[in-house]
C-alpha positions as CSV (number, residue, x, y, z in Angstrom):
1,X,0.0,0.0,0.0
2,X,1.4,3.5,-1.3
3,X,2.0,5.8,2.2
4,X,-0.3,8.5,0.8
5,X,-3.0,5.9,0.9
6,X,-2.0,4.0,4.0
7,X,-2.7,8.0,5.5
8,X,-5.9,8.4,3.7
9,X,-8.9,7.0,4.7
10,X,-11.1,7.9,1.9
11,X,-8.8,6.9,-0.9
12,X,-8.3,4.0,0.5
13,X,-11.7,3.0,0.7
14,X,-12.6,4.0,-2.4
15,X,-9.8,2.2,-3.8
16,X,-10.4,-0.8,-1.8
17,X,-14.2,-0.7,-3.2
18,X,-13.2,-1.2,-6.9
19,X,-10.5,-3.7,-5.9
20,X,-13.5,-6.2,-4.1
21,X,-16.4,-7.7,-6.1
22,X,-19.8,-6.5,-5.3
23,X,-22.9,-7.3,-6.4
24,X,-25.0,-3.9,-5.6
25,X,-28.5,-3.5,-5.7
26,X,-27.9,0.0,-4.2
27,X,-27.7,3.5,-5.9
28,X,-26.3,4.4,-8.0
29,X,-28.2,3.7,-10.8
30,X,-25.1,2.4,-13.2
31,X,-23.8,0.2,-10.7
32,X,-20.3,0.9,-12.0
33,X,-21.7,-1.6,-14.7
34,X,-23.3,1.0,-17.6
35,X,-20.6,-0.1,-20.2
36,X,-22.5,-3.6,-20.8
37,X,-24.8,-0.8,-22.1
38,X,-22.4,2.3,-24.3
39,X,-18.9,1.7,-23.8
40,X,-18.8,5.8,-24.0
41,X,-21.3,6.4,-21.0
42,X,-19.6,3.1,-19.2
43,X,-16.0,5.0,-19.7
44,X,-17.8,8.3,-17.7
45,X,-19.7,6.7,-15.0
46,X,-17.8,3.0,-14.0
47,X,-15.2,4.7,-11.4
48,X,-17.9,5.9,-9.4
49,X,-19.0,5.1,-6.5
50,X,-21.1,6.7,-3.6
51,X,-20.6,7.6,0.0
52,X,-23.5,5.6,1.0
53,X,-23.0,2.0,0.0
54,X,-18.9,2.7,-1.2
55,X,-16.5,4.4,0.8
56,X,-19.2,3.4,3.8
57,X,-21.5,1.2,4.6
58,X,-25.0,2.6,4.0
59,X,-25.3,3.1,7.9
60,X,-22.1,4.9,8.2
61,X,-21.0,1.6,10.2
62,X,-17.2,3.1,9.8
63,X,-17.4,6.7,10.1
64,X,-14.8,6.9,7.3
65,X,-15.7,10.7,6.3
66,X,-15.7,11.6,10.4
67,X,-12.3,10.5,10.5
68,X,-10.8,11.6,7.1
69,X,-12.4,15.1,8.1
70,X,-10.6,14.8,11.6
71,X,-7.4,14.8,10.1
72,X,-7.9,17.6,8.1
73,X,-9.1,19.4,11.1
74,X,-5.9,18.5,13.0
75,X,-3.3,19.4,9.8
76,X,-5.2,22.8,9.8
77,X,-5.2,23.5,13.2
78,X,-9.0,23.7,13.6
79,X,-11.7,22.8,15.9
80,X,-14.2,21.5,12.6
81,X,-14.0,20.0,9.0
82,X,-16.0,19.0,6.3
83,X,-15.7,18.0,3.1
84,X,-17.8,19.2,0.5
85,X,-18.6,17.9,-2.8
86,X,-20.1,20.8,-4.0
87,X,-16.6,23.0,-4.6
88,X,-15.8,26.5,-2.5
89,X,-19.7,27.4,-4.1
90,X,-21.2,25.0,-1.7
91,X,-19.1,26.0,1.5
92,X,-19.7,30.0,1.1
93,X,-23.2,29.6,1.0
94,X,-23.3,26.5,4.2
95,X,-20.9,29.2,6.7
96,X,-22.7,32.9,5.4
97,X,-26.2,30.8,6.4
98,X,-25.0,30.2,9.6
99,X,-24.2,33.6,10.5
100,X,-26.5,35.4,11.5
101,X,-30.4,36.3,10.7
102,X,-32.2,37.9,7.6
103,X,-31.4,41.9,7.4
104,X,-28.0,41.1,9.4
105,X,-24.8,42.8,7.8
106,X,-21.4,41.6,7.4
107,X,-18.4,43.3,5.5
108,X,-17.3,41.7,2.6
109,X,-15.0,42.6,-0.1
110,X,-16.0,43.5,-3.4
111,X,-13.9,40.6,-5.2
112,X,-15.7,38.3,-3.9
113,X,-17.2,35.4,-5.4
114,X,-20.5,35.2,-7.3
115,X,-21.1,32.0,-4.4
116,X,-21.1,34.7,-1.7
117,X,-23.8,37.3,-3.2
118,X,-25.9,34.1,-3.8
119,X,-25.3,33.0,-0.1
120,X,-26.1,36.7,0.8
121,X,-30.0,36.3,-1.3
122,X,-30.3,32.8,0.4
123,X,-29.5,34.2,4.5
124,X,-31.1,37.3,3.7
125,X,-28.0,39.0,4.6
126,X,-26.7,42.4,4.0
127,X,-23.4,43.3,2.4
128,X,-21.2,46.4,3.4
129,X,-18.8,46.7,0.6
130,X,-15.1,47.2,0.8
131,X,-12.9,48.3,-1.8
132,X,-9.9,47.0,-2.9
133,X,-6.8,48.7,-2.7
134,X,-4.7,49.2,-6.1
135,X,-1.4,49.1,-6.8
136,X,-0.4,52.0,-8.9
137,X,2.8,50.5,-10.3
138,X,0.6,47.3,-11.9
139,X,-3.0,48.5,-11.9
140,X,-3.7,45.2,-9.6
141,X,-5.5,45.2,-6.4
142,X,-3.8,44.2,-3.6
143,X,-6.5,43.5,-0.9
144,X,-8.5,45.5,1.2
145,X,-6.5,47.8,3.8
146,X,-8.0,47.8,7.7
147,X,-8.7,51.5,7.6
148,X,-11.2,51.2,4.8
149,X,-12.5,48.1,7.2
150,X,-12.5,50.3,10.2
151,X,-14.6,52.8,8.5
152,X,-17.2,51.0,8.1
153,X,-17.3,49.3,11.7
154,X,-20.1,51.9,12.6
155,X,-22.3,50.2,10.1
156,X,-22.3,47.0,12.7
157,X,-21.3,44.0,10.7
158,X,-21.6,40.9,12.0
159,X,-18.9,39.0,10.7
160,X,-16.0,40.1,8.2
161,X,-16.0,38.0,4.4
162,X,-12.6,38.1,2.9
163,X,-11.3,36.7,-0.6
164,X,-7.8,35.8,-0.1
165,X,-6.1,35.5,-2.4
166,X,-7.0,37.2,-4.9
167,X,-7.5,35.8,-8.4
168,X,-4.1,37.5,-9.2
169,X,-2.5,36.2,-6.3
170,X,-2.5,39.1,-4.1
171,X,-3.4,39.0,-0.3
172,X,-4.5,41.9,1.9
173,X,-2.6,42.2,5.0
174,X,-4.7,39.4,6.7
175,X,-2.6,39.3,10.3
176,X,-3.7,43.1,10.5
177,X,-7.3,42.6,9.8
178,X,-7.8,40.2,11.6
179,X,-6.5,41.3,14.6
180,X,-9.0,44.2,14.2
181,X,-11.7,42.2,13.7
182,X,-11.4,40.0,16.9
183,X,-10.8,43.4,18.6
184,X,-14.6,44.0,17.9
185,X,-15.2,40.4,18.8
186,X,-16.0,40.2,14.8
187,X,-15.2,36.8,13.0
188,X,-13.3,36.7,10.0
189,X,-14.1,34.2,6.9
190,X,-12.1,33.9,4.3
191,X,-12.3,32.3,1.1
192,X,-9.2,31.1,0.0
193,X,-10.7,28.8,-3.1
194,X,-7.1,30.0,-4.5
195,X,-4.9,29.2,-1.9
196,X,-5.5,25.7,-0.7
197,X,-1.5,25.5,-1.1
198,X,-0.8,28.2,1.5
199,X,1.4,26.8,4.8
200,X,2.7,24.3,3.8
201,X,6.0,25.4,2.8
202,X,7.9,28.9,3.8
203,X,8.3,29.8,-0.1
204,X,4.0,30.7,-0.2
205,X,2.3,32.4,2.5
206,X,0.7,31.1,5.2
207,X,-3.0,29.7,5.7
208,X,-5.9,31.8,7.3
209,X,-6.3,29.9,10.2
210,X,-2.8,30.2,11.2
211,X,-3.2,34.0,10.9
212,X,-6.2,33.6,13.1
213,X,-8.9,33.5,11.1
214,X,-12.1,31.6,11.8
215,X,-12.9,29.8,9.4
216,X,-11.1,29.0,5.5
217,X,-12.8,27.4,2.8
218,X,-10.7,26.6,-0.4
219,X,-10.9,24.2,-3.2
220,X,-8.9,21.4,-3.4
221,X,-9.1,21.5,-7.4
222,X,-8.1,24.8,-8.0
223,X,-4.3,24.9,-6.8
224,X,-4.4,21.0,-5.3
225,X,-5.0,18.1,-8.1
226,X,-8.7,17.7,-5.8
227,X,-11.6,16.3,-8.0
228,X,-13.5,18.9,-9.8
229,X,-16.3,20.4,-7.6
230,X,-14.1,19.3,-4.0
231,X,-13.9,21.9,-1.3
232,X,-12.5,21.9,2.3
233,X,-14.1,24.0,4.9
234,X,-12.4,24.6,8.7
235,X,-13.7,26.5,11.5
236,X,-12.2,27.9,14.9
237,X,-15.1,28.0,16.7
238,X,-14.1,30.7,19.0
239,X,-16.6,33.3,17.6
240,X,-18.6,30.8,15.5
241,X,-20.8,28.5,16.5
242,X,-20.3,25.2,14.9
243,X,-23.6,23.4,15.6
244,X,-25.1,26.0,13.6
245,X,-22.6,25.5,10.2
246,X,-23.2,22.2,10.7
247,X,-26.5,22.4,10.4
248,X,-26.1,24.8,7.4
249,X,-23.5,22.5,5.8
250,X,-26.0,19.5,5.7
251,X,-28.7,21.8,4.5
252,X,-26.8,23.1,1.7
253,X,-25.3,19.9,0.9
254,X,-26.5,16.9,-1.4
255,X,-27.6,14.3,0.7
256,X,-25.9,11.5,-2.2
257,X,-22.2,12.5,-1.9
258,X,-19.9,11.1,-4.4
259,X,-16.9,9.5,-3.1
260,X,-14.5,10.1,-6.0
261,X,-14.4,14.0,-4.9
262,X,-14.4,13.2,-1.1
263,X,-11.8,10.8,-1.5
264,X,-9.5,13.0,-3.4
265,X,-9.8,16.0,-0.9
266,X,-8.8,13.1,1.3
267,X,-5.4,12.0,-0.6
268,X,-4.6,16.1,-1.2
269,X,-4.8,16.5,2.6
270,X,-2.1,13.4,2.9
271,X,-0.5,14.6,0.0
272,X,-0.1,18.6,1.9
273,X,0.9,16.4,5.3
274,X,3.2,13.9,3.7
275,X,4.9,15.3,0.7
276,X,3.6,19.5,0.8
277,X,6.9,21.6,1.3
278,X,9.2,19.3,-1.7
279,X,6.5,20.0,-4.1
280,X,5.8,23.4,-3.3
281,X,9.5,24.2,-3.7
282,X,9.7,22.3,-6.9
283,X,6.6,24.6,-8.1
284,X,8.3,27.9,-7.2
285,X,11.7,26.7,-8.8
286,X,10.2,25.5,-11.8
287,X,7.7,28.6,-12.1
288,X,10.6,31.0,-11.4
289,X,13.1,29.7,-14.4
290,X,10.3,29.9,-16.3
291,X,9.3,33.5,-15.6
292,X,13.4,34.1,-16.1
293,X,13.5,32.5,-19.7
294,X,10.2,34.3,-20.9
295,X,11.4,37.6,-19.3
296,X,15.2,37.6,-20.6
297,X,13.4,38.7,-24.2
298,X,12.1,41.3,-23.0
299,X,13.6,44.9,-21.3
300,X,10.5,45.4,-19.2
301,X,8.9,43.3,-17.0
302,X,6.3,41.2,-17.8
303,X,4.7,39.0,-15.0
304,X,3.7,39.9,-11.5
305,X,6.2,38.9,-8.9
306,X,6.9,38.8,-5.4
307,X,8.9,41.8,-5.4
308,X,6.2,44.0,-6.7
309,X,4.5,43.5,-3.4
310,X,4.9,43.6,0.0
311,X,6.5,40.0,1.9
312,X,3.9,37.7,2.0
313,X,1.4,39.4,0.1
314,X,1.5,37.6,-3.1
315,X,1.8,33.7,-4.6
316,X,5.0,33.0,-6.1
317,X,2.8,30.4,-8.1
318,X,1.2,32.1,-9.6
319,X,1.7,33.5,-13.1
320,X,0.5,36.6,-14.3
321,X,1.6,38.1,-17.9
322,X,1.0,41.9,-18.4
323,X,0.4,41.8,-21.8
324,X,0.2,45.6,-21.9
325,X,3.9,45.7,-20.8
326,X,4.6,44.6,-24.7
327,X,1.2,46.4,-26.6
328,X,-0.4,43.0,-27.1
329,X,-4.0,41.2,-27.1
330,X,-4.0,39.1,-24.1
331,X,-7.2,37.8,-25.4
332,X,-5.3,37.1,-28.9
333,X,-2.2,35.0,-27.2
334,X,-5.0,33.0,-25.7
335,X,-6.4,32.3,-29.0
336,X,-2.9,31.4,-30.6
337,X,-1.7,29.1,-27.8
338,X,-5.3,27.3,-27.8
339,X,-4.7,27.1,-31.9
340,X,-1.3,24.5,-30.5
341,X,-3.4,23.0,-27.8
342,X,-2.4,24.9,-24.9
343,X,-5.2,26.6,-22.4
344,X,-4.7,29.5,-20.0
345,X,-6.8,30.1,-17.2
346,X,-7.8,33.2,-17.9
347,X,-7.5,36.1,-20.5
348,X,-8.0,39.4,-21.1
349,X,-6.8,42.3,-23.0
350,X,-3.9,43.4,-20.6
351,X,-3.5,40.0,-19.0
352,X,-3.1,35.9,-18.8
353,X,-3.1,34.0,-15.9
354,X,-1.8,30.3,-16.1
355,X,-2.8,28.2,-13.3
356,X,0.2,26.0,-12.6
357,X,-0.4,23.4,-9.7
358,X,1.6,20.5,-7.9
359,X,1.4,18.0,-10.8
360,X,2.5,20.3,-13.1
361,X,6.6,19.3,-14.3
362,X,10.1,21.3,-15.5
363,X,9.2,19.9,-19.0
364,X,5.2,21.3,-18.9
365,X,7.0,24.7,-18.1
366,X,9.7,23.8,-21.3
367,X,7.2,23.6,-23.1
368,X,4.8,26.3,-22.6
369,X,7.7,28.3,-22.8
370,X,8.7,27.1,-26.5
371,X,5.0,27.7,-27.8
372,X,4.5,31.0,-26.0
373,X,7.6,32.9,-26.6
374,X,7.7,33.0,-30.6
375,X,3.6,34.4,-30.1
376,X,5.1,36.8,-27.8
377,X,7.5,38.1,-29.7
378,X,5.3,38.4,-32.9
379,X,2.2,40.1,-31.1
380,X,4.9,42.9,-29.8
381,X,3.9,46.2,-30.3
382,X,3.6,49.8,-28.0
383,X,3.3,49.5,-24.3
384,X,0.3,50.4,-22.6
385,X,-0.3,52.1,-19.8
386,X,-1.5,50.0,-16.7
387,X,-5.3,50.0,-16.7
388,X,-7.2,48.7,-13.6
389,X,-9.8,45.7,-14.4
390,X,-13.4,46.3,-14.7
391,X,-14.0,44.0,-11.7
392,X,-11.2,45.6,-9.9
393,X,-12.3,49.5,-10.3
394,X,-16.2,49.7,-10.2
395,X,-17.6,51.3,-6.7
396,X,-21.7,50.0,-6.3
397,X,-24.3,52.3,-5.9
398,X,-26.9,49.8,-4.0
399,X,-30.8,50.9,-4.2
400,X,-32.4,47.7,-3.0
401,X,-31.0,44.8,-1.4
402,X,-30.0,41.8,-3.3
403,X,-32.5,39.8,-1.9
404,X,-35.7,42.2,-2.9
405,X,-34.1,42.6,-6.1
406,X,-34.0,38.4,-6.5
407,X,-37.5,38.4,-5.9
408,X,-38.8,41.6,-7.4
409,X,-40.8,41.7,-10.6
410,X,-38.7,42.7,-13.6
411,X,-38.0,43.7,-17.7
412,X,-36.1,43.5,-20.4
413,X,-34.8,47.1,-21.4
414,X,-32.4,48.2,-24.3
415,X,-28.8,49.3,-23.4
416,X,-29.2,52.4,-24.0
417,X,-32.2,53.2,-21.9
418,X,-30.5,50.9,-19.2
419,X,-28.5,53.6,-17.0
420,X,-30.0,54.7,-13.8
421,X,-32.0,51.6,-14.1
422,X,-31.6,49.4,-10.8
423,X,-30.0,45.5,-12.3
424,X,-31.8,42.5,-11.6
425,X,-28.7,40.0,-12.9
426,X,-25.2,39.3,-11.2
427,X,-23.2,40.2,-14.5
428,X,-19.4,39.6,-14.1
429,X,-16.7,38.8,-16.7
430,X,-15.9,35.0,-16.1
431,X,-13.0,34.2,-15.6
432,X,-12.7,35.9,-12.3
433,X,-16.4,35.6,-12.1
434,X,-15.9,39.1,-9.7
435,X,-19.2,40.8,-9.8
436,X,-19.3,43.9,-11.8
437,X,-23.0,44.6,-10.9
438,X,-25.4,42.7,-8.5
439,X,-28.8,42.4,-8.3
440,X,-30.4,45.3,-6.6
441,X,-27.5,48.6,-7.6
442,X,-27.4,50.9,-10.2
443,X,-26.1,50.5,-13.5
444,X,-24.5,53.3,-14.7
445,X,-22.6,54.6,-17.7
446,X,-19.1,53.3,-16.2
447,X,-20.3,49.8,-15.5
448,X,-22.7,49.2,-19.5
449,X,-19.6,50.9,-21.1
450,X,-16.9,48.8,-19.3
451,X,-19.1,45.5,-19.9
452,X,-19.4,46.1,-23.7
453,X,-16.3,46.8,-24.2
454,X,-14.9,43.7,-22.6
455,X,-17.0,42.0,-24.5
456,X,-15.8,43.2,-27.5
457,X,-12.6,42.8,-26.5
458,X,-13.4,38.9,-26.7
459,X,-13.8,38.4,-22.9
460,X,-16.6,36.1,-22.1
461,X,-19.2,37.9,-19.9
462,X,-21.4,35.8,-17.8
463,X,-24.7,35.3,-15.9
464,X,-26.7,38.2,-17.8
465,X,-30.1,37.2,-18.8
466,X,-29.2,38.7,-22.0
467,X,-25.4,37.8,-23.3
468,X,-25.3,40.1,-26.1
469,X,-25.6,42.8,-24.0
470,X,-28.1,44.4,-26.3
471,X,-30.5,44.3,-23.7
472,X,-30.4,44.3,-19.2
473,X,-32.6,42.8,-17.1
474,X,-33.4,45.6,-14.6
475,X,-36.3,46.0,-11.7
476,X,-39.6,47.1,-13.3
477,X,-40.8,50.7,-12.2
């Protein structure tokens, strides 16, 4: 037995369920058998198995998610853990429903996730915005500062919502916010769906909860090689009351867990424990050399890196190309690596972002290097100045709360009778997925002008009821 499974109880028993025979007359409904009927849909569905009835007995006899959950707890230095099969989405909405009550306020920062201003219509609660701080050398925001939390302590949150990192690997100075937070007896979330990495080697920063935060959520298959759709939650439960996000957990939850994603959160959590600081450090050095070959080409610089920021306020994993540094389209480099099979994480005029993980080798980095450097050097044209991302720049103007605008009655209304009109949609380019308007605020000239012309500038915008633009969904008068 491999020590990564020997130290994982959920991939263990989900390995040791395919390696018995079983004759199931259980859920689910393909019985790891739907081959005998398309060898296609057999290929999709035969490697899964259940909670219920696979990595447990349907009873729970073994309490094999309990303890796989208890270890996480104890590598995270928590008081509570739970595994969720429905990604970082799943976990925002299970911890902002345990809270607080409907009409209840909490500070949150504006990059937060669509997740959380869904969570916000389902608990009824109220958002006091925060604004991101920018960094005038790189246009990039660098996290939200505890004076403009401060500010707003009058208001009377309830609890403070943080998104750390951020998409573009920047972190707000979390040990200083949080320390004002617990000074007003105010718990701090954060959703670190970006940084299930962090502590586990000295090269990236450290986790939430060992900057004394109260609860984390990330997902394992963002930056950890988690199924798709797995999330880890942990709690303190100093100034949160665990009953209660357990009972919001299981509410939120699907009550027919898969066992491939749970399992996998499982062998990433052994993986951290066991093996965490030699890959992290093989990451860094692999991700730096590349930066340095990329970079030599050129006279200015090109990614975001450590030393544009303060210690410990940004991921040296991650990679960020300033395409305006050398005049090009980051939405046409996207387009000419996909043309030789190669996919970025995100793109947009002035930037890519490749996510680069744990799995990923020296010779993945050689070559995305070969392929990306000759479409580098022929796209090169003027600099541009730095210009701050839609989702980074727009300040709300809120007229109703989210939740009376979710359930309001509403219209269709051209674009250009749409300003001053109050938004019914959560519109946001995607990637980040950061909102750019919300249900219940204003649209206004900034926010229909900035959304068109990402769209034209090939960036996919999402959730709108209308995706051309041509027309908003807006409250009726």
């Amino acid at each position: 037995m491999s020590s990564l499974r020997a130290s994982a109880p959920l991939l263990d028993a989900y390995l040791t369920y395919f390696e018995s025979v079983r004759q199931p007359f259980t859920i689910p409904g393909h019985k790891q058998r739907a081959s005998r009927l398309d060898l296609g849909l057999g290929q999709v569905v035969d490697s899964d198995t259940p909670l219920y009835g696979g990595l447990d007995e349907i009873k729970l006899t073994n309490q094999t998610l309990k303890k796989a959950e208890g270890l996480a707890a104890k590598l995270w230095g928590a008081d509570y853990a739970r595994f969720s099969t429905g990604g970082s989405t799943h976990a925002n909405q299970a911890i902002i429903l345990a809270l607080g009550k409907p009409g209840d306020k909490i500070a949150l920062t504006r990059n937060a996730h669509r997740s959380v201003l869904s969570a916000l219509v389902l608990a009824g609660l109220e958002p006091i915005w925060l604004s991101p701080q920018i960094d005038t050398a790189t246009g990039v925001p660098t996290g939200t500062s505890v004076a403009e939390f401060e500010k707003i302590l009058q208001q009377g949150p309830i609890a403070l919502l943080l998104t750390e990192p951020g998409y573009l690997g920047t972190l707000s100075d979390l040990h200083a916010l949080i320390r004002s937070a617990h000074s007003h007896a105010i718990p701090v979330i954060v959703d670190a769906a970006w940084g299930g990495h962090f502590g586990f080697s000295p090269l990236v920063p450290d986790h939430a909860l060992a900057m004394g935060a109260d609860a984390l959520i990330t997902s394992t298959h963002k930056a950890l090689p988690g199924y798709s759709a797995s999330a880890l939650l942990v709690v303190q439960g100093k100034y949160l009351d665990l009953d209660r996000i357990e009972q919001s957990f299981e509410t939120t939850h699907t009550t027919s867990p898969a066992g491939a994603p749970l399992a996998s959160i499982d062998g990433c959590r052994a993986l951290l424990q066991l093996r965490g600081e030699e890959l992290i450090q093989e990451l860094v050095a692999n991700i730096e050399e590349f930066k340095q070959e990329i970079q030599s080409h050129f006279d200015i610089p090109i990614f975001l890196n450590t030393s544009d920021f303060a210690p410990g306020r940004f991921d040296p994993t991650k990679i960020v190309l300033r395409t305006n540094q050398i005049g090009a389209s980051g939405v046409e480099i996207e387009k000419a690596l996909q043309a030789q099979m190669i996919r970025v994480e995100m793109a947009d005029n002035d930037t890519v972002v490749f996510l680069a993980t744990l799995v990923d080798s020296k010779e993945d980095f050689d070559l995305l290097a070969l392929t990306l450097m000759p479409i580098l050097l022929d796209q090169q044209s003027t600099a541009r100045a730095n210009a701050t991302s839609l989702s980074w720049s727009i300040s709300p103007t809120v007229a109703i709360s989210m939740r009376q605008a979710f359930f309001a009655q509403t219209e269709m209304v051209r674009t250009d009778v749409s300003i001053g009109r109050i938004c019914a949609d959560l519109i946001a380019p995607y990637p980040p997925g950061v909102a750019v308007v919300a249900p219940g605020e204003v649209l206004t000239k900034a926010i229909v002008e900035g959304l068109s012309a990402a769209k034209a500038a090939g960036v996919r915008i999402a959730y709108a009821s209308d995706p051309t633009l041509m027309t908003y969904r807006v409250i009726k008068s």
